[in-house]
C-alpha positions, 0 to 999 in steps of 0.5 A: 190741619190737625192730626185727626183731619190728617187721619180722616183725609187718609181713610177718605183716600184709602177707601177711594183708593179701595173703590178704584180697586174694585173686584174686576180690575183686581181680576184682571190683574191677577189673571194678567200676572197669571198669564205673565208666569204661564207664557214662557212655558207655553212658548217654550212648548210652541217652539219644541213642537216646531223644532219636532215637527221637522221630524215628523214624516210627510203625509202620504200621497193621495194617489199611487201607482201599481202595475198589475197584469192583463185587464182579464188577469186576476192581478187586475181584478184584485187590484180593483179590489183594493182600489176600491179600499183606497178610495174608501180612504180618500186615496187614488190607487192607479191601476197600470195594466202590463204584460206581466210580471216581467214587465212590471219589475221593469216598471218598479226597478226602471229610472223614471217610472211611477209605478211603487207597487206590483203584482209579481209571480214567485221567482221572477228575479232575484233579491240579489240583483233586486235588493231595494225591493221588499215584499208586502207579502204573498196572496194566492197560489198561481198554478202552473199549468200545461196543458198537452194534445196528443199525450194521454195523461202527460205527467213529464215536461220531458214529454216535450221535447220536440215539440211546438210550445206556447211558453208564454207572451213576452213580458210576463212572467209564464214566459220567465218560469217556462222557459227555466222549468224546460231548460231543467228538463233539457227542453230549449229553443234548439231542440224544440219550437218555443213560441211566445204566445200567451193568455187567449192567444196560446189558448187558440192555438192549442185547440187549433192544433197550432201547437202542441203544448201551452204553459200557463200561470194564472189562477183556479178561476181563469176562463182560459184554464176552464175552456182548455180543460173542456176540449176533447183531446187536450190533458192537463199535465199532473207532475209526478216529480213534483217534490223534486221541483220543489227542492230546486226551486224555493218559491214553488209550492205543490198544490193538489186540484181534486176532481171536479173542482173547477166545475162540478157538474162537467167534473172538471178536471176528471182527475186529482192533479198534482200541480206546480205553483209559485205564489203571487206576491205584492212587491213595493218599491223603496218610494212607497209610503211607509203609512201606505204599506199598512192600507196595502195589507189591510186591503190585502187582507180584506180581499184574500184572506177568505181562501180560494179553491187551493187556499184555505181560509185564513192561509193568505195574505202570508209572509211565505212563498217570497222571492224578496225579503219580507217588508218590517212592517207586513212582518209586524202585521202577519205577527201581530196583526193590524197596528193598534190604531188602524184597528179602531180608527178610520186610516186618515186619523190613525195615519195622523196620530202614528205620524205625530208620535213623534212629538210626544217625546218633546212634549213630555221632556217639556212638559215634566220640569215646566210642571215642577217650575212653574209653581214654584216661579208662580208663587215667587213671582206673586210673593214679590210682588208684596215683598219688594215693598219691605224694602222700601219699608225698612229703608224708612224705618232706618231713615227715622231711627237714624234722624235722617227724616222728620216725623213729617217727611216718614209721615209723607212716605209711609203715605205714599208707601201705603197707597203704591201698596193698596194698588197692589192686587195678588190671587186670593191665595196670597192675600195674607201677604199683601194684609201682612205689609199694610199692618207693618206699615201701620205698625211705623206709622205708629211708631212713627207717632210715639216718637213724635209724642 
């Protein structure tokens, strides 16, 4: 065969070697070669967020226990009101009814209890006894309230003395902050009769006379507090040393009832009364969620932040009139307000992205030197898939200037050479390196030929 024959025989295999590279397969070996490069940083990213995750706090759970009060009480009703935010959240809000607050820091501080938040009045227990419990903060006065027969306008516990005196029912918390406000005054169980009755109970026995005195902690809008101050005979006591109390006891507060406040019309009470009042407060054990906190406060403000008859709009919820330290977060919330997520996005959604933060730190110590590899390992990796041939190349074009290989013998590799490299296929962006190898090949394959002539 001749060397035209020869020549033609080549270009009829390099234009069928052509055709067998067509656009698509060329396509898919780029963007397989891609892929090849990419797939170690998306794995190596995969893994970083695996290891992160680990960190990452569980989701809060879809149902939660609080200890309020009697069903009457006020603490049930507000309880009921943030239940019905919960449940707008997908999250159940148990509501637990007690005697009181004494009982419900049992329930939170007691082994084996599910109880994770409660209602309890200022001053009942202590953060030194009670040191795991953290305020969520305080929602509305509760005013003490005595209530006297037979005295004209009893301003003195002092008055008591030697009396008969519903203190309380056991378990709640009237019963704890009486019997202290007594004992101040000298007033106990040897010198009086202290009985432990509560709520509608010490209601009925005061207007049947079966009692003399009655001391109740509950709110303006209480029926109990509305009957008593309609019955003739009965006084409600307005403390004249009400400062005094205030410098022994850091959780009271001294509120002022105008006249006619609880009923316009009957002009109930008939006159200002000057009033003792701890402050109600939500309480959460070290087993609340930490996302919980932040729907509890959302909820507490929803329900109280429009004041009430001794409150005024905007007071409560507060980080003030607490018996335990304040909760880090309800203290971001009361300085800051609401996080900056729950403020534009359903609970669920902020919940989740607050939780996930935590991966943003692997993801960026990932992310920052893979963006400063991976191009540099991309156009290595695609450059050599084109210059390994040199080798090969130069290695020949040694061979045939040493006489190691007859004119034939290059002929042959420079063929064989040319068709491994036409199947090579490379992006677009790198094509003039691929262009480049097939003019040096044919550059020995000339040289080749000038040798041979």
């Amino acid at each position: 065969m001749n060397q035209g024959d020869a020549s033609g025989g080549r270009d009829q295999a390099d234009q069928q070697a052509t055709r067998g590279q067509g656009p698509p397969r060329r396509l898919f070996r780029s963007l397989w070669a891609q892929i090849a490069v990419i797939a170690p940083g998306v794995l190596i990213v995969i893994a970083g967020f695996v290891v992160a995750f680990q960190f990452v706090e569980p989701a809060p759970p879809d149902r939660v226990v609080m200890a309020t009060g009697s069903e009457a009480g006020a603490y049930h009703h507000f309880g009921h009101i943030y239940s019905e935010r919960f449940a707008r959240e997908g999250i159940e809000l148990v509501l637990r009814n007690t005697a009181g607050s004494t009982e419900n820091l049992q329930l939170l501080t007691g082994a084996g209890n599910d109880v994770s938040v409660a209602f309890l009045q200022g001053g009942i227990g202590s953060a030194e006894r009670f040191g795991d419990l953290r305020s969520l903060g305080s929602v509305y006065f509760e005013p003490i309230w005595v209530f006297v027969r037979g005295i004209e306008r009893p301003s003195r516990l002092l008055q008591l003395k030697g009396l008969h005196i519903a203190v309380g029912a056991v378990g709640s918390g009237t019963r704890e902050v009486a019997l202290k406000l007594l004992g101040e005054n000298g007033i106990t169980e040897g010198n009086s009769s202290l009985q432990d009755l509560g709520g509608g109970e010490a209601a009925e026995a005061l207007i049947a006379g079966h009692v003399d005195a009655a001391v109740f902690v509950t709110s303006v809008t209480s029926k109990t507090v509305r009957r008593l101050l309609s019955v003739p005979g009965v006084e409600l006591m307005s403390f004249d040393r009400a400062d005094a109390y205030l410098r022994r006891n850091g959780y009271l507060s001294k509120v002022v009832l105008p006249e006619g406040t609880v009923d316009l019309a009957g002009n109930l009470p008939e006159h200002d009364k000057v009033l003792l009042a701890p402050a109600a407060t939500v309480v959460a054990s070290q087993h609340l969620h930490p996302a919980l906190v932040d729907l509890l406060l959302l909820a507490m403000r929803d329900a109280h932040r429009k004041g009430g008859h001794l409150e005024p709009p905007g007071a409560f919820p507060s980080g003030n009139f607490l018996t335990y330290p304040l909760e880090p977060a309800a203290q971001r919330f009361y300085d800051r307000g609401p996080p900056f997520l729950q403020r534009y996005l359903p609970f669920a959604a902020a919940n989740l992205i607050d939780r996930l933060k935590v991966m943003l730190l692997p993801l960026l110590t990932l992310l920052y030197p893979l963006f400063k590899l991976l191009p540099p390992a991309y156009t290595w990796r695609m450059r050599s898939r084109v210059n390994r041939w040199y080798k090969d190349l130069q290695r020949l074009d040694d061979g045939i200037r040493a006489g190691e290989l007859s004119l034939q013998e290059a002929a042959d590799k420079l063929d064989k050479l040319e068709n491994s490299v036409e199947q090579v296929s490379v992006p677009v962006g790198f094509a003039a390196s691929a262009y480049s190898l097939r003019l040096h090949i044919n550059y020995l394959r000339q040289k080749t030929k000038q040798a041979g002539d």
